[in-house]
C-alpha positions in Angstrom: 11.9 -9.3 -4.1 11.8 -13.2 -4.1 11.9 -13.2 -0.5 8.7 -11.4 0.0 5.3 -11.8 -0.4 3.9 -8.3 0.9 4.9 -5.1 -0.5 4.5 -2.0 1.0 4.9 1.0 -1.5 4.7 4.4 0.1 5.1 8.2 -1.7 3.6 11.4 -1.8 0.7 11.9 -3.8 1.3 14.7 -6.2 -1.4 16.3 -8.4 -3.4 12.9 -7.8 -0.7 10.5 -8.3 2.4 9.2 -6.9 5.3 10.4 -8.5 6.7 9.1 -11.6 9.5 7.5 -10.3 6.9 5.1 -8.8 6.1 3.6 -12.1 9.8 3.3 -12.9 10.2 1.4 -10.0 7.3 -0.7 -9.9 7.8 -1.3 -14.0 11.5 -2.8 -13.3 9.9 -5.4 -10.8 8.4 -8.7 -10.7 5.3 -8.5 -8.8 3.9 -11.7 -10.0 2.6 -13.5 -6.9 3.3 -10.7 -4.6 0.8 -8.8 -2.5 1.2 -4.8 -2.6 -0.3 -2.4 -0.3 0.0 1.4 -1.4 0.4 4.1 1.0 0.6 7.9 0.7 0.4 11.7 2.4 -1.4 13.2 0.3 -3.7 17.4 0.4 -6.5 16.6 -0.4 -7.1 13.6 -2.4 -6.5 10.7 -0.4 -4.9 7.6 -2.8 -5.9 9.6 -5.6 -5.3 7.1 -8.9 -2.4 5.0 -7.0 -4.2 1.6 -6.7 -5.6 2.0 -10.2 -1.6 3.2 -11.5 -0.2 0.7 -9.4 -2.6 -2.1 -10.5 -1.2 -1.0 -14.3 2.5 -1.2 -13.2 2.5 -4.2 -10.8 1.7 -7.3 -13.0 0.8 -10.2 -11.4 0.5 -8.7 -8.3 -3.1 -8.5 -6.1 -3.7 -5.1 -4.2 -4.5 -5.1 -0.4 -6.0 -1.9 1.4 -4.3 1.1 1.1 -3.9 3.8 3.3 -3.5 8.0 3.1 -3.0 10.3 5.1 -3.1 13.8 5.2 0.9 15.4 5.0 -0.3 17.9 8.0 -1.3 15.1 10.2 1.5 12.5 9.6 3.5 13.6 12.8 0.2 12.4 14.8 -0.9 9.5 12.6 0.8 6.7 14.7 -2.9 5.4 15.9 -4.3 5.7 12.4 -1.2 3.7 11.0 -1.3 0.9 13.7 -4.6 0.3 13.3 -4.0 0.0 9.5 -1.2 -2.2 9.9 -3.7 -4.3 12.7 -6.2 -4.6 10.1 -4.4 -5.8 7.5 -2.2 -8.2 9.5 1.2 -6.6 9.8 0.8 -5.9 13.0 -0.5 -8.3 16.2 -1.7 -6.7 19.2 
């Protein structure tokens, strides 16, 4: 983790939340310092409590924008996701 200042945390969202195992994960970490940007499939409720979760789990850590998208439509996401990772400056071009 010291050698990065952006992290990307991805999951499911299940019944409004990313799984559990997410907030083992993130509670084992040092985010102190770190930026973390959340993304998820998700049914129907987008993000659903992730940032807030996250926010709780990641000390230290500031949140940049997250992105969901809907499970169904992940196979044709690709423009959604590069314009994402455009906006928050992952990606040039």
């Amino acid at each position: 983790m010291d050698a990065y200042g952006t992290v990307l945390l991805g999951s499911p969202i299940w019944n409004v939340r990313a799984p559990m195992i997410m907030t083992t994960f993130t509670e084992a970490l040092d985010f102190s310092g770190k930026t973390v940007i959340p993304f998820t499939t998700h049914a129907m409720s987008g993000l659903g409590t992730t940032e807030r979760d996250y926010a709780a789990s990641c000390g230290g850590a500031t949140f940049g924008e997250g992105l969901a998208v809907r499970g169904e439509k992940a196979r044709d996401a690709d423009d959604e996701v590069g314009s994402w990772l455009r906006r928050i400056g992952l990606l040039r071009g």
